[in-house]
C-alpha positions as CSV (number, residue, x, y, z in Angstrom):
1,X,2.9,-8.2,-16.3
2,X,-0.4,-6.6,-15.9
3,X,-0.3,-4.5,-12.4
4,X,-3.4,-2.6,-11.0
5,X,-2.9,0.1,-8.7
6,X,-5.7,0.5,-6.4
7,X,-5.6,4.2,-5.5
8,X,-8.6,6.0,-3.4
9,X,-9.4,9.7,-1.7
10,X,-6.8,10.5,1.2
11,X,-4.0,7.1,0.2
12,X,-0.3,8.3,0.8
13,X,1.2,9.2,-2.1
14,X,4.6,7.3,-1.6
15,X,2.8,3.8,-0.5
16,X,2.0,3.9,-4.5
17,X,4.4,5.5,-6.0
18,X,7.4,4.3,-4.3
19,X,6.8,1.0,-5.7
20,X,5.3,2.5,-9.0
21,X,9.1,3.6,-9.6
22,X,10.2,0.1,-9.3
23,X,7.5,-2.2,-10.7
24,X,6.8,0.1,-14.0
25,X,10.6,-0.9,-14.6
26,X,10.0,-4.8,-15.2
27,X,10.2,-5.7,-18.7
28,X,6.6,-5.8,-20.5
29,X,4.9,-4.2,-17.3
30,X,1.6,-2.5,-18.2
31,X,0.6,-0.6,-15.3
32,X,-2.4,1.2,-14.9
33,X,-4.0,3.7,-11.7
34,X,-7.5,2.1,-10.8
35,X,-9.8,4.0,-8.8
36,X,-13.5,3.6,-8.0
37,X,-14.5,5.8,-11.1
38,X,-11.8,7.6,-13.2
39,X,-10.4,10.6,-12.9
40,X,-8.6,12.3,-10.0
41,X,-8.0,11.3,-6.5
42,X,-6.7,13.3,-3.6
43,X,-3.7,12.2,-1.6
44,X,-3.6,12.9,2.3
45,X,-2.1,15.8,1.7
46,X,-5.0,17.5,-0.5
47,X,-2.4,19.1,-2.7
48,X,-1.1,16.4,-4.5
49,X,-3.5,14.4,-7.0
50,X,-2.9,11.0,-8.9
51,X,-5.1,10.4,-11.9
52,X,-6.9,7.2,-12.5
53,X,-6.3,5.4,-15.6
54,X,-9.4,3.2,-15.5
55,X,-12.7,2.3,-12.9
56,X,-12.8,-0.5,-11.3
57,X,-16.1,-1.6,-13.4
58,X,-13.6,-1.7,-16.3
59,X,-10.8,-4.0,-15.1
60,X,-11.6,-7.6,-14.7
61,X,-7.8,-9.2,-13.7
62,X,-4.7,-8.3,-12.8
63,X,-1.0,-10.4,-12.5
64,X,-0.5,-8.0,-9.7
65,X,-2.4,-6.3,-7.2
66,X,-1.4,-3.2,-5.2
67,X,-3.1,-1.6,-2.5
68,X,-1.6,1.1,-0.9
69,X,-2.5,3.0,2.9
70,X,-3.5,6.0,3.9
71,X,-5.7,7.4,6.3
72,X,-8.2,7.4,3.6
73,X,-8.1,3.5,4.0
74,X,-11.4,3.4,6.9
75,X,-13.4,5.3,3.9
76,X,-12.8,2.0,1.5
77,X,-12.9,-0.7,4.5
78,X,-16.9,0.7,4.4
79,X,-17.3,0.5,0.7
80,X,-18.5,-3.0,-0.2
81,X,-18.3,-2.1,-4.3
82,X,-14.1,-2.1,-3.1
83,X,-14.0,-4.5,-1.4
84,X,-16.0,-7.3,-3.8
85,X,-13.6,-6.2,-6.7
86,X,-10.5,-6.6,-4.5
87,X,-11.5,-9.8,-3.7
88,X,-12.3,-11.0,-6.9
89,X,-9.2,-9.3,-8.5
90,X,-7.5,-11.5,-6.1
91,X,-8.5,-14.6,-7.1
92,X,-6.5,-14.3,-10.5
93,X,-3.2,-12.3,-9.1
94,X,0.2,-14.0,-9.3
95,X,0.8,-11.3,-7.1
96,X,-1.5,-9.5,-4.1
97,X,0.6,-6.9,-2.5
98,X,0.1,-3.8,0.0
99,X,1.7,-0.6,1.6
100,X,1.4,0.1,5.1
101,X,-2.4,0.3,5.7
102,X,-3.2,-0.8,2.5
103,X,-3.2,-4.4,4.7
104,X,-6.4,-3.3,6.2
105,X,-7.9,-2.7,3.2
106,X,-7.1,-6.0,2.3
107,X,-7.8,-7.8,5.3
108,X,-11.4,-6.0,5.2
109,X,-11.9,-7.4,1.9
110,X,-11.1,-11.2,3.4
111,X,-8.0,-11.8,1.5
112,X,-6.0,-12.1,4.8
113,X,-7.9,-14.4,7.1
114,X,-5.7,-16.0,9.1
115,X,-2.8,-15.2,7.3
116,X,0.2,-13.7,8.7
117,X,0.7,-10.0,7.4
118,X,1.9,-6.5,8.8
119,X,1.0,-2.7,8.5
120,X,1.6,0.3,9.2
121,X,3.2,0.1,13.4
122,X,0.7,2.3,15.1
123,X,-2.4,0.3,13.2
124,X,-1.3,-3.4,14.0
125,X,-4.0,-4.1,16.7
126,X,-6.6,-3.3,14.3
127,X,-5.0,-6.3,11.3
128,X,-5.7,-8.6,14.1
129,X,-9.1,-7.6,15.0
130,X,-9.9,-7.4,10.9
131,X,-8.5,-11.4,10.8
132,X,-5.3,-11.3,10.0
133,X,-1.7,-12.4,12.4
134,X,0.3,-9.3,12.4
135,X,3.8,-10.0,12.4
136,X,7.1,-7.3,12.8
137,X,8.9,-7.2,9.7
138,X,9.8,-4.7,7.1
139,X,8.0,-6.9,4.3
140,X,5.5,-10.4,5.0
141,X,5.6,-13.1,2.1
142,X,2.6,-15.3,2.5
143,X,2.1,-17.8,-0.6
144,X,1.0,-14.8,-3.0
145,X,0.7,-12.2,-1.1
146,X,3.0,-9.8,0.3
147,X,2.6,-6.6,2.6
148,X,4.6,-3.9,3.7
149,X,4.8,-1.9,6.4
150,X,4.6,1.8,6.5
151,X,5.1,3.8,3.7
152,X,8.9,3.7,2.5
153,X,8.6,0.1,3.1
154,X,7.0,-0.8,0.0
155,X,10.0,0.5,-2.1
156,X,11.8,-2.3,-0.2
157,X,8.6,-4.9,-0.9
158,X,8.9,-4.1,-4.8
159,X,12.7,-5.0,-5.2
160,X,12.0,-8.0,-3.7
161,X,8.6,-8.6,-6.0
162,X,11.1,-7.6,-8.9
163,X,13.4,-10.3,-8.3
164,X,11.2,-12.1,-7.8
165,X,9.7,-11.5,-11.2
166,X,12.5,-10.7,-13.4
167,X,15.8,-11.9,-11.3
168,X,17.9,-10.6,-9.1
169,X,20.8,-9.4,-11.4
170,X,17.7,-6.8,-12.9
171,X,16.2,-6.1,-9.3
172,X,20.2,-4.7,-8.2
173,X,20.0,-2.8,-11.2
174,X,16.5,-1.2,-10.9
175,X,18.2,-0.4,-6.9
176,X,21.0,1.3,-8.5
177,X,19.3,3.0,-11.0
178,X,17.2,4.9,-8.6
179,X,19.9,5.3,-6.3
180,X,18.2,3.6,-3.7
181,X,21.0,3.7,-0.4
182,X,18.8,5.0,2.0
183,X,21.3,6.6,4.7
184,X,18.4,8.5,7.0
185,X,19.6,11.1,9.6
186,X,17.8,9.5,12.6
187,X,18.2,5.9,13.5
188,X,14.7,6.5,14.8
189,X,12.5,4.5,11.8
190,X,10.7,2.2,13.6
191,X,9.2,2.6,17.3
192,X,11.6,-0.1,18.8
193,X,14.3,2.4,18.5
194,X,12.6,5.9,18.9
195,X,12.3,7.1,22.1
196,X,8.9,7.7,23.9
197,X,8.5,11.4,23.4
198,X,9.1,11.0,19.9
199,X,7.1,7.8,19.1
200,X,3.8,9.8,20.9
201,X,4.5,12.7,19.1
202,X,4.4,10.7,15.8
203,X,1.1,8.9,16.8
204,X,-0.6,12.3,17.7
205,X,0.4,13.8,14.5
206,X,-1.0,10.4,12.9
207,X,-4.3,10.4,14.3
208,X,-4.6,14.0,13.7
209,X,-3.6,13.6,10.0
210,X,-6.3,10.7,10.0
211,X,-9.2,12.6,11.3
212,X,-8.7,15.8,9.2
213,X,-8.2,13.4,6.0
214,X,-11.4,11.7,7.0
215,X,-13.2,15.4,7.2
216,X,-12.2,16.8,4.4
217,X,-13.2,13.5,2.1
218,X,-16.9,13.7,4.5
219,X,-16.8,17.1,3.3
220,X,-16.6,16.2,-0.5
221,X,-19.9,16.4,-2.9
C-alpha cells in the first residue's frame, strides 16, 4: 500500500497525523510526506514542522491519497502546480481521502464535482460553492473517495479505510493499540450540540487563526 501524504505551509498537524498513526500500521504500508518541494513545512501553529519525504515532481502514483486541512488550504486552492498533481494522482488511487478542509483542496482540484462530501462545519458553504454536495457526517464514502470532517475526524475515517484494507479483526486491533476510547469532557464536538456563545466563539477564534496563518505564510521569502 503506497500512501502519499499531501502536506503544505499552515495544514493542521492532527488532520495528517492522526491518520498517519493508523494507516502506517497496515501491513506493507510505505508511506511517504509529499510537499510541493522537499523539505520542511510549517503547521498552523508555526512551531511545529513536518518534513517532506519527497516533491511532488518526484511521485507519479499513489494506492492512497491524503489531503489534510488547514487554514493554509486557500494558499494551495490558488496553486495550479497542486492542484494538476492531485488530480492526476487521483486518477490511479484505490483510495482518495481528506481531513476537514482538506475537501476543499480536493474539490478545487475537480475530484469532487457533484459528489457528496463534507468538511470542516464552519467551511461547508464554501464545498458547495467549489462543486461538491456537502453532507453532515463524521466520515463521507463516495465510490473511492472518502472525507472527513474536522480534524479528529480523520482518525475515525482511517479505521474505517483500515478495515477496509486489511479487515476488521486488524482495524479493532490498530483501535486498541492506540487506545483510541475517546471520552471528551464536553459533549459540545459538533455545533448541533454547542451552545451559541460557544459555537461563535469557536468561529472567531477560527477565522482569526486563518487570517494570521494566511500572513505569516504571505510573509515567507
Amino acid at each position: 500500500m503506497d500512501i502519499a501524504v499531501f502536506i503544505y505551509d499552515g495544514m493542521t498537524a492532527l488532520d495528517a497525523i492522526g491518520p498517519y498513526e493508523v494507516l502506517s500500521r497496515l501491513p506493507e504500508a510505505k508511506l511517504r510526506f509529499v510537499a510541493e518541494e522537499k523539505g520542511v513545512v510549517r503547521t498552523d501553529t508555526g512551531a511545529l514542522g513536518i518534513h517532506a519525504d519527497a516533491a511532488i515532481a518526484e511521485v507519479g502514483s499513489a494506492d492512497l491519497l491524503l489531503v489534510p486541512g488547514g487554514p493554509g488550504d486557500e494558499r494551495v486552492r490558488q496553486t495550479p502546480r497542486a492542484l494538476e498533481w492531485l488530480a492526476r494522482i487521483h486518477q490511479g488511487t484505490r483510495h482518495t481521502t481528506s481531513v476537514c478542509t482538506g475537501s476543499l483542496i480536493l474539490a478545487a482540484a475537480g475530484v469532487l464535482d457533484g459528489r457528496r462530501a463534507v468538511t470542516h462545519w464552519a467551511r461547508m458553504d464554501l464545498l458547495a460553492e467549489l462543486g461538491a454536495k456537502p453532507v453532515k457526517a463524521r466520515w463521507v464514502e463516495e465510490g473511492k473517495i472518502v472525507t472527513a470532517a474536522g480534524v479528529s475526524a480523520g482518525i475515525d475515517m482511517a479505521l474505517h479505510l483500515a478495515a477496509k484494507i486489511a479487515g476488521e479483526p486488524l482495524a479493532k486491533a490498530m483501535q486498541l493499540g492506540l487506545e483510541y476510547d475517546p471520552q471528551p469532557p464536553f459533549d459540545v464536538g459538533s455545533p448541533e450540540k454547542a451552545p451559541p456563545d460557544v459555537v461563535a466563539l469557536a468561529r472567531a477564534g477560527s477565522t482569526a487563526r486563518r487570517e494570521e496563518v494566511l500572513r505569516s505564510i504571505e510573509s515567507q521569502p
